[in-house]
C-alpha positions in Angstrom: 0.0 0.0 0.0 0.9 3.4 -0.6 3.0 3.1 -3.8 1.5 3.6 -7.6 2.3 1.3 -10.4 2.4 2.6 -13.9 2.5 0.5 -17.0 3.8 1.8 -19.6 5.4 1.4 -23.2 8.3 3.0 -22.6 11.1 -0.4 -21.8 9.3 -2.5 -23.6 6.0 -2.5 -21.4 8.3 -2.5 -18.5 6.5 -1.8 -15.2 7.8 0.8 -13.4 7.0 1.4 -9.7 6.4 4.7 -8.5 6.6 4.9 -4.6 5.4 7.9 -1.9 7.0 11.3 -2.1 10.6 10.8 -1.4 11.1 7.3 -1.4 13.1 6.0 -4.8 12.0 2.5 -6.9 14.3 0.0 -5.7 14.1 -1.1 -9.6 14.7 0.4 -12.0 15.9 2.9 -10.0 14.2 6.6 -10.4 12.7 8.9 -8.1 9.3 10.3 -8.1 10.5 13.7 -9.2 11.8 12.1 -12.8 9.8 13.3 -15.8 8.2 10.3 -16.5 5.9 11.8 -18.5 8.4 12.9 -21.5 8.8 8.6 -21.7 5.4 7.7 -21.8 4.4 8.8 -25.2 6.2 6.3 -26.7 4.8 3.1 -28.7 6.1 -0.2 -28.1 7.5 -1.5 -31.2 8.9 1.8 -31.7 10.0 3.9 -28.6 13.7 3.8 -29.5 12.9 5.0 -32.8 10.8 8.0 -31.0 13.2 9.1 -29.1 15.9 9.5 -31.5 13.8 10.6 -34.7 14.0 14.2 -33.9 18.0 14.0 -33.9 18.3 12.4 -37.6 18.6 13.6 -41.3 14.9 14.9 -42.2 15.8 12.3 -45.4 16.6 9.7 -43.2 13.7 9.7 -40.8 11.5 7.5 -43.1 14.1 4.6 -43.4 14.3 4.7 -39.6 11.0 4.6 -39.0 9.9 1.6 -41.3 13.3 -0.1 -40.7 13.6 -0.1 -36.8 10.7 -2.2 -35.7 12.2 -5.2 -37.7 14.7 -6.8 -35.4 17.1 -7.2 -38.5 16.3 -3.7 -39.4 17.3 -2.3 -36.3 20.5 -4.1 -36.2 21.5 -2.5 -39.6 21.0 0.7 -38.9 22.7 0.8 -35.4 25.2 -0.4 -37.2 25.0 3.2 -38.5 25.8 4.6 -35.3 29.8 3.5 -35.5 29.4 6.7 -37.8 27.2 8.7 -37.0 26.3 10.5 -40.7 22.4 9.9 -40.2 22.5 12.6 -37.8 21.3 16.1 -37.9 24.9 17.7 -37.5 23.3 21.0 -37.0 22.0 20.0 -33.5 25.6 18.2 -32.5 28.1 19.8 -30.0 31.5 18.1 -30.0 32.4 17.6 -26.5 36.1 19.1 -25.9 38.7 16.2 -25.1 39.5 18.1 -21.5 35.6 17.6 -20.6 35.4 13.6 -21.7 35.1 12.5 -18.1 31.9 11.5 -16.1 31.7 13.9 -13.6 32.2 16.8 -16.2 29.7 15.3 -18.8 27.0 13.9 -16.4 27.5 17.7 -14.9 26.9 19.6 -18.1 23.9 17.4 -19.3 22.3 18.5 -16.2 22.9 22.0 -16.9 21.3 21.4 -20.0 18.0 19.9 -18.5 19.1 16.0 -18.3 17.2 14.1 -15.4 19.1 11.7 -13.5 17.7 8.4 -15.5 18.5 7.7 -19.5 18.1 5.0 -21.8 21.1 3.6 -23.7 20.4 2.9 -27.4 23.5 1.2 -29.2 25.3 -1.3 -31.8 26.2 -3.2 -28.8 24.1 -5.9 -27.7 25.2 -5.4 -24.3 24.4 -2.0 -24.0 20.9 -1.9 -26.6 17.9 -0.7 -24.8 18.8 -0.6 -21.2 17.1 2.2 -18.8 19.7 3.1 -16.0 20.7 6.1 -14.0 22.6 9.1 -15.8 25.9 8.7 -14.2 26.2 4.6 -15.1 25.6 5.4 -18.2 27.9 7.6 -19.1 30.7 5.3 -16.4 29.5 2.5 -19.3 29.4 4.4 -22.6 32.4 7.6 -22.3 35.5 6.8 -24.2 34.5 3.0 -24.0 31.5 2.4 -26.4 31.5 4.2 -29.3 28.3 3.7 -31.5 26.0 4.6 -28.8 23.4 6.9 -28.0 22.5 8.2 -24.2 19.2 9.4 -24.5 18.4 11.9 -21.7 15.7 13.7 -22.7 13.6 12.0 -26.2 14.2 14.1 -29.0 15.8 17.5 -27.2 19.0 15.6 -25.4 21.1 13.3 -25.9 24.5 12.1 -25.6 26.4 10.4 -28.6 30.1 8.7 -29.0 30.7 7.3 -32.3 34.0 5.6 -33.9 35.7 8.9 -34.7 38.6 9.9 -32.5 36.7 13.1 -31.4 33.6 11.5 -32.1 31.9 13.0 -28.5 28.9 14.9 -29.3 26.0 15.9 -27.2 23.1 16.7 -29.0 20.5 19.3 -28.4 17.7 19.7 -30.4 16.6 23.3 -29.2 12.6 24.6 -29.4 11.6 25.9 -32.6 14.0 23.7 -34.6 
């Protein structure tokens, strides 16, 4: 008694536990206070492909979308992410080799609006589609897995390392764009 359960789409129909004011979800850990809402918009089949759409080539959006629910599809186009050239590079900001640590990155994202959970979208299998805590993801993902995508905030933040030497982007999809 005295905690709400939500299902919802977002995780793959995960169910997510909401407990009273204060208290934090033992699993998957987030706190009342997260934005759950900007997460709960999403469809099933294709929430991953939500959340990213927004940060892709306008002429590149359609092959996403009717590619990415496919489990074959998906897996060729994250394969895309090793290099990144379906993004928008407009909305990209390369991250300056002094700031590629966790505390400076996980500290700028939340100067930019970035809640303290993210989901993980990747080429590696390992890494592809978990929901974890801001700060693991970026322990997981800076200068050690390149091809994948920290989602912070669907569509308007985002995190990105690709293959490319400098290949640290955040990227910030600003209102109006």
């Amino acid at each position: 008694m005295g905690r709400l359960c939500l299902l919802t789409s977002f995780g793959l129909g995960r169910k997510i536990q909401v407990w009273k004011l204060g208290n934090v979800c033992p699993r998957p850990r987030i706190s009342v206070a997260f934005p759950l809402a900007a997460f709960m918009n999403c469809s099933d089949s294709n929430s991953d492909v939500e959340m990213i759409l927004p940060f892709l080539r306008e002429d590149r959006r359609p092959r996403w979308r009717e590619l990415f629910p496919k489990p074959k599809g998906r897996k060729k186009l994250l394969q895309t992410l090793w290099n990144g050239d379906d993004f928008e590079r407009s909305l990209m900001m390369r991250v300056d080799p002094s700031e590629r640590t966790v505390q400076r990155l996980s500290l700028r994202l939340r100067r930019l609006g970035a809640p303290t959970f993210s989901h993980l979208i990747s080429a590696r299998p390992d890494l592809d589609g978990r929901d974890i805590d801001l700060i693991s993801a970026l322990g997981l993902v800076v200068n050690l897995a390149p091809a994948t995508i920290i989602c912070c905030m669907p569509g308007v933040l985002a995190y990105y390392e690709n293959d490319d030497r400098n290949g640290n982007y955040i990227i910030l999809r600003r209102k109006g764009k």
